[in-house]
C-alpha positions as CSV (number, residue, x, y, z in Angstrom):
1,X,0.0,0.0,0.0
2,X,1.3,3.3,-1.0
3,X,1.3,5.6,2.4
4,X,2.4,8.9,0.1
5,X,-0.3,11.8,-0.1
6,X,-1.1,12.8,-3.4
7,X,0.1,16.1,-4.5
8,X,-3.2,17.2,-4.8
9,X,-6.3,15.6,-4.0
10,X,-9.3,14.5,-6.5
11,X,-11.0,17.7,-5.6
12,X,-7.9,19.6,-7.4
13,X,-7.0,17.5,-10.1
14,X,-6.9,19.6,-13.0
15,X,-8.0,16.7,-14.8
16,X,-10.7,15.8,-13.1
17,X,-11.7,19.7,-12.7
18,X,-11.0,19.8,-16.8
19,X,-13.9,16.7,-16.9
20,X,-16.3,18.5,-14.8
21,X,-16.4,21.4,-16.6
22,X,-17.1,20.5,-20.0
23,X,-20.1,18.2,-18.4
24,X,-21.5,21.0,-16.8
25,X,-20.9,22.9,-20.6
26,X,-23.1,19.8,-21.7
27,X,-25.5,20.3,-19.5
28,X,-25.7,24.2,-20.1
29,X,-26.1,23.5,-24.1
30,X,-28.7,21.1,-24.0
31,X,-25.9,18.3,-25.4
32,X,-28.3,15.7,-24.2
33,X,-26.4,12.7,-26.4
34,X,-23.5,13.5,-25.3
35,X,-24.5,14.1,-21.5
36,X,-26.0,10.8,-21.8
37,X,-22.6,9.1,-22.9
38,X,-20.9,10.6,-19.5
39,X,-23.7,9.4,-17.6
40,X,-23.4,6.5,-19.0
41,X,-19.5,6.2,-18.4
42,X,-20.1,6.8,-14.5
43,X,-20.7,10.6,-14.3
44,X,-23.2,11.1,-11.1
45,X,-26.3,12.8,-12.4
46,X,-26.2,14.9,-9.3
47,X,-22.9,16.4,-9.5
48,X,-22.9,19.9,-8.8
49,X,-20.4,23.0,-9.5
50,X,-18.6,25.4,-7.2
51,X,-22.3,26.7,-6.3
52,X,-23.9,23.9,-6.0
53,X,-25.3,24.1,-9.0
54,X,-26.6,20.8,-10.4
55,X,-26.6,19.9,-14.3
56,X,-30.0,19.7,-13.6
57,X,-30.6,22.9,-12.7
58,X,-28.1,24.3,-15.4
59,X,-30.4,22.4,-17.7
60,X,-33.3,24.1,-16.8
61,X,-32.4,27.1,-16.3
62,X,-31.0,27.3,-19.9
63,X,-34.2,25.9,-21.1
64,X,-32.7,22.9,-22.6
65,X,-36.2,20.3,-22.2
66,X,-34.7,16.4,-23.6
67,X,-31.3,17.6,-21.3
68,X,-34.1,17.9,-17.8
69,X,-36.0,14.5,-18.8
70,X,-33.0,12.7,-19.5
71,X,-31.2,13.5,-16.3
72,X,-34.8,13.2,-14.4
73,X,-35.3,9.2,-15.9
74,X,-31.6,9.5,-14.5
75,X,-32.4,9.5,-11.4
76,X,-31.2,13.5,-10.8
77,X,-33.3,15.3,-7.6
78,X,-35.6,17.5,-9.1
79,X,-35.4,19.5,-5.6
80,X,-31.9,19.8,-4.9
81,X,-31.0,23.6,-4.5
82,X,-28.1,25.2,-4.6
83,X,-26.0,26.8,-2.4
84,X,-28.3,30.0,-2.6
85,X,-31.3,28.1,-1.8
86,X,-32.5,27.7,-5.6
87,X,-34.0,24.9,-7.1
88,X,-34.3,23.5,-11.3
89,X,-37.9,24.3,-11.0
90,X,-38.0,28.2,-9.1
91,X,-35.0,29.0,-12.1
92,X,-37.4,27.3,-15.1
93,X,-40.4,29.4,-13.4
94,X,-37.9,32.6,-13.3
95,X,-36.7,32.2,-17.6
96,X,-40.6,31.2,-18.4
97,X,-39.8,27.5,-19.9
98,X,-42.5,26.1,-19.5
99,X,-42.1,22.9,-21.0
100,X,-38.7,22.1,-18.7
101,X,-41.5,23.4,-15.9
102,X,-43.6,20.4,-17.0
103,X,-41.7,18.2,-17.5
104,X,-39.9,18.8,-13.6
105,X,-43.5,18.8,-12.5
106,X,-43.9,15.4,-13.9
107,X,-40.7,14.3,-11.7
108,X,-42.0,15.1,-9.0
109,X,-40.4,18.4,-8.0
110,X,-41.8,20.5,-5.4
111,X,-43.2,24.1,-6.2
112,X,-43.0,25.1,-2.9
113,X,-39.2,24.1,-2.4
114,X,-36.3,26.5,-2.4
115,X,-36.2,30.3,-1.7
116,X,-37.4,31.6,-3.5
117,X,-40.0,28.4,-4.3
118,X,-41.1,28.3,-7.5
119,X,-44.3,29.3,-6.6
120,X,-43.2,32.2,-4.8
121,X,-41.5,33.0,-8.2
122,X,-45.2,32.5,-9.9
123,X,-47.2,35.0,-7.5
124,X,-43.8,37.7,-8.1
125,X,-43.7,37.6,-11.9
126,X,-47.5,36.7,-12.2
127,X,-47.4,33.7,-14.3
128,X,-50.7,32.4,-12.9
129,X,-50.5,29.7,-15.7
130,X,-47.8,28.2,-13.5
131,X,-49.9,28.6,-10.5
132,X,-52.5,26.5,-12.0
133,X,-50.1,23.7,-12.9
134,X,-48.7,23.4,-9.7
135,X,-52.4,23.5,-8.1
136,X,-55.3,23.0,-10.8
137,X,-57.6,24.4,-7.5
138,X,-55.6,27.9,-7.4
139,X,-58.3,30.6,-9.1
């Protein structure tokens, strides 16, 4: 067993650093074939950036729909907010995609999750139609 300390850990490796930023590019993009492909190789779907930003969340906050569902079959939390309290759902809410709202809806995120929540971002930029997915009771 080799006792010597690495030079510099995983969380430095400029290789691995190199990696993670052109999956979180991917992510950003919409490259949903090629996303898959890193999944695929053993990329976790919840990896997040220096923010805690997830490529979930980059995905739908760049509006990028097939990138959300795949990561979402993937297993990726729908709710997981970054490190200002955000969450995939409250950004997609806040850029209007409404089809990336859908289909996070449909995974089981959480409209009132995060801070802001998503449906605290609704009621703010008056996007009732969001309002009434979340809750087909809300008038």
């Amino acid at each position: 067993m080799n006792d010597a300390a690495p030079a510099s850990g995983p969380d430095h490796d400029p290789d691995v650093i190199a990696l993670a930023t052109q999956v979180f590019q991917l992510a950003r993009t919409g490259d949903t074939a090629t996303l898959a492909a890193y999944l695929d190789a053993g990329v976790p779907v919840d990896l997040t950036n220096d923010s805690g930003d997830t490529l979930v969340m980059l995905a739908a906050y760049h509006g990028h729909p097939a990138t959300v569902s795949l990561l979402c079959e993937r297993g990726a939390d729908a709710d997981r907010r970054n490190d200002r309290g955000q969450t995939p759902l409250a950004g997609a809410v806040f850029k209007g995609e409404d089809e990336v709202v859908s289909i996070l809806i449909a995974h089981g995120a959480d409209p009132r999750a995060g801070t802001p929540s998503a449906w605290e971002a609704a009621q703010m930029f008056e996007k009732d139609h969001y309002l009434r997915l979340f809750d087909p009771d809300t008038t």
